[in-house]
C-alpha positions in Angstrom: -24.6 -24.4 36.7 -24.1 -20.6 36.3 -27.3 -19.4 38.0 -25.6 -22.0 41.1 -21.8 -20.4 40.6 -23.7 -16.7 40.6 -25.6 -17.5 44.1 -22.4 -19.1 45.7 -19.7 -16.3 44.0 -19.7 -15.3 47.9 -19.2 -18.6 49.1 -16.5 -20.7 46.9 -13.9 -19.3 44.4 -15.2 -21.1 40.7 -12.6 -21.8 37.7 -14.9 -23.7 35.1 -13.1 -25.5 32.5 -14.3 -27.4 29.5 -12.6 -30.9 28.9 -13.0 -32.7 25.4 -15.5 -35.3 25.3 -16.2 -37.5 21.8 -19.7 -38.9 22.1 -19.3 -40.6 18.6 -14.9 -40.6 18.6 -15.1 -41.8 15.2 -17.3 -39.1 13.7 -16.7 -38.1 9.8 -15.1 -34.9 9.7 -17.9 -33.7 7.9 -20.1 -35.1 10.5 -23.7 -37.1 9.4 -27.2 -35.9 9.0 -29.4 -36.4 12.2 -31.9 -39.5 10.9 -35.7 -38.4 10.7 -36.6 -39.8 14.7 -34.2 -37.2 15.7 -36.4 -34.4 15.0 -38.4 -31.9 16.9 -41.3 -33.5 17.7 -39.4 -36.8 18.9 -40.1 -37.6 22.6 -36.4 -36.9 23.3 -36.3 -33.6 21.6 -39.5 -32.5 23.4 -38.1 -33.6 27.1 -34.9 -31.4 26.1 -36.8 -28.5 24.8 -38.6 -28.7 28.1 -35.3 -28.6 30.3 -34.0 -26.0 28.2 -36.0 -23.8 28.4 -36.3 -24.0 32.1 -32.8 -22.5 32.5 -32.7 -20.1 29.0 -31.8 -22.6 26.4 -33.7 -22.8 23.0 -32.9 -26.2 21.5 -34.0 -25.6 18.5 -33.5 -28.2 16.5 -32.9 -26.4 13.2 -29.5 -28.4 12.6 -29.7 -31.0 10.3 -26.6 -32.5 10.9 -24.6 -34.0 14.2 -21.3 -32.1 13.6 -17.8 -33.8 14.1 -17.0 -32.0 17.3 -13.0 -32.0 17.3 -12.8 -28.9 15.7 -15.0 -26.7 18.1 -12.8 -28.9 21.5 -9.5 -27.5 19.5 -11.3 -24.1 19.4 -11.9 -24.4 22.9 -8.5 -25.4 24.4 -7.0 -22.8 21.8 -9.2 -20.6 24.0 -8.1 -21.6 27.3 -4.3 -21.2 26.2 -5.1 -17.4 25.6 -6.8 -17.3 28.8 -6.0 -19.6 31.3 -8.3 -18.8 33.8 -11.3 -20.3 31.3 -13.7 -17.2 31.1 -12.8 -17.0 27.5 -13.2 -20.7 27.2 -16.6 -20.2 29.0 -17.6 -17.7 26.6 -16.8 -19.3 23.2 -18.8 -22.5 24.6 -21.4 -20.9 25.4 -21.4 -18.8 21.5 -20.3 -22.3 20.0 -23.5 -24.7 22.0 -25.9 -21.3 20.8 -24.5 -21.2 17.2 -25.3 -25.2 17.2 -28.4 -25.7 19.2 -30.4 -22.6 18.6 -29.4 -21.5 14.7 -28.4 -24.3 14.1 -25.1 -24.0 12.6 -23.1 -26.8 11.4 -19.9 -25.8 13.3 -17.5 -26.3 10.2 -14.1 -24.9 10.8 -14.8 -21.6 9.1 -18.3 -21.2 11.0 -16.0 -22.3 14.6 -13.1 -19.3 13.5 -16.2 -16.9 12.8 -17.9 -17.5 16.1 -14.1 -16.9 18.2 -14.4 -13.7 17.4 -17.5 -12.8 19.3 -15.6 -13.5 21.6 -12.5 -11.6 20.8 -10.5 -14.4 20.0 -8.9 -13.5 16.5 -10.4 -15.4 14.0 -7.5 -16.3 11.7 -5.5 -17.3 14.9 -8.3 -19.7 15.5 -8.4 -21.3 12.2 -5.1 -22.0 12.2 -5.1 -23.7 15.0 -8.0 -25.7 14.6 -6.7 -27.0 11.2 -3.7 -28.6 12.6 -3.6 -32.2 12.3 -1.1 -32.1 15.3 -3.9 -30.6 17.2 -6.6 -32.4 16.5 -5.3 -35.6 17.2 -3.6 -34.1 20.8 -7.4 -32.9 21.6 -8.9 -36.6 20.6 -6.2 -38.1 23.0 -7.1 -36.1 25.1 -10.9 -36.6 25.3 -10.2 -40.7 25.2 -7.5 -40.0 28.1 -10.0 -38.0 30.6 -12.3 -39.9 29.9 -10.9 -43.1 30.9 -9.7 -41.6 34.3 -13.0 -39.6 35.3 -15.3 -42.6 34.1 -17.4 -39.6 32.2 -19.5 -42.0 29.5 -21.8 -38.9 28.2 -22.8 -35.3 28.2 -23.2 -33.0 30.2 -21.0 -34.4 33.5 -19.7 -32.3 36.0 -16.1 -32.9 37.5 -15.5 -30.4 40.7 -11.7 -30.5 42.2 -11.0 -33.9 40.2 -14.2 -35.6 41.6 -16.8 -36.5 39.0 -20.0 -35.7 40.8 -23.1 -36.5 38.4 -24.0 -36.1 34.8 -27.1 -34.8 33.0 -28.6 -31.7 32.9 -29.5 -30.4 36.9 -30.9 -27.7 38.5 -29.2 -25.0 40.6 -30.6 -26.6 44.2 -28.5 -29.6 42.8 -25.2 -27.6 42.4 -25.5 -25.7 45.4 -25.5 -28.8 47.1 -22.7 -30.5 45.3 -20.6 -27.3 45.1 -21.1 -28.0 49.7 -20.6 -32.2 49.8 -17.7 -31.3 47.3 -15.6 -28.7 49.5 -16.9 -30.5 52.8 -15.2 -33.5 51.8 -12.1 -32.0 51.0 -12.0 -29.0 52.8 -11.2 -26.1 50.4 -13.0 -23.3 49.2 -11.9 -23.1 45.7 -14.0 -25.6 42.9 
């Protein structure tokens, strides 16, 4: 997606924006370990190391746990609030899917405030906001809520100008040619 949003900067005005998603809604807060067919050298694991690599990810498979998410999607609208136009958010996703999927860091709530700050998100701010009951359960609603009206039933899936276009991993030709359909059908520049 940002290789496409770089060649099109020109073209189309971009605001990205990460929405909550729950793959497993009733994840421990501690999260579970990964079970042994989930490793490396699982056929799935190999097919995403393949398409990661392709556009610079290294899924490395080092974690070995699936981590209850909640905190890092409080992290990230915390992030958004202190920047609304969702670079910041950007940023910390991208530091927060690295910390997970290439060192493979459990993404605890200490771990989540540690990364904000590479960021320049204040670390103790984060935490605190994070750890709010209140918070947690507006982000769950949330991710049950948008997902209900988008129809979005996994990860990644792409929603441009309220639309949701496709989901799974694609290459840049594919959003270049979304990012067109999308504002030919409704007739604005901005996605």
């Amino acid at each position: 997606m940002e290789a496409a949003i770089e060649e099109c900067k020109n073209k189309y005005d971009f605001q990205v924006t990460w929405l909550p998603f729950l793959l497993k809604p009733n994840m421990p807060e501690e999260g579970v370990e990964k079970p042994a067919s989930y490793g490396p050298n699982s056929s799935g694991a190999q097919r995403l190391r393949r398409v990661g690599q392709d556009v610079g990810i290294d899924f490395s498979y080092k974690s070995t746990r699936f981590p209850n998410t909640l905190p890092a999607h409080c992290a990230l609208e915390f992030a958004l609030l202190q920047d609304p136009s969702g670079r910041k958010q950007n940023e910390l996703q991208e530091v927060l899917f690295k910390a997970y999927f290439t060192d493979g860091e459990h993404l605890s709530v200490d771990e989540i405030s540690h990364v904000a700050t590479s960021v320049g998100l204040d670390g103790n701010e984060v935490k605190s906001y994070i750890s709010q009951p209140s918070n947690i359960q507006r982000v769950k609603q949330q991710a049950i809520d948008s997902s209900r009206s988008t129809g979005v039933t996994g990860v990644p899936a792409f929603i441009m100008n309220g639309v949701m276009t496709f989901s799974g991993a694609q290459d840049s030709e594919q959003f270049k040619q979304m990012f067109d359909t999308v504002v030919n059908k409704i007739g604005s520049a901005a996605l």
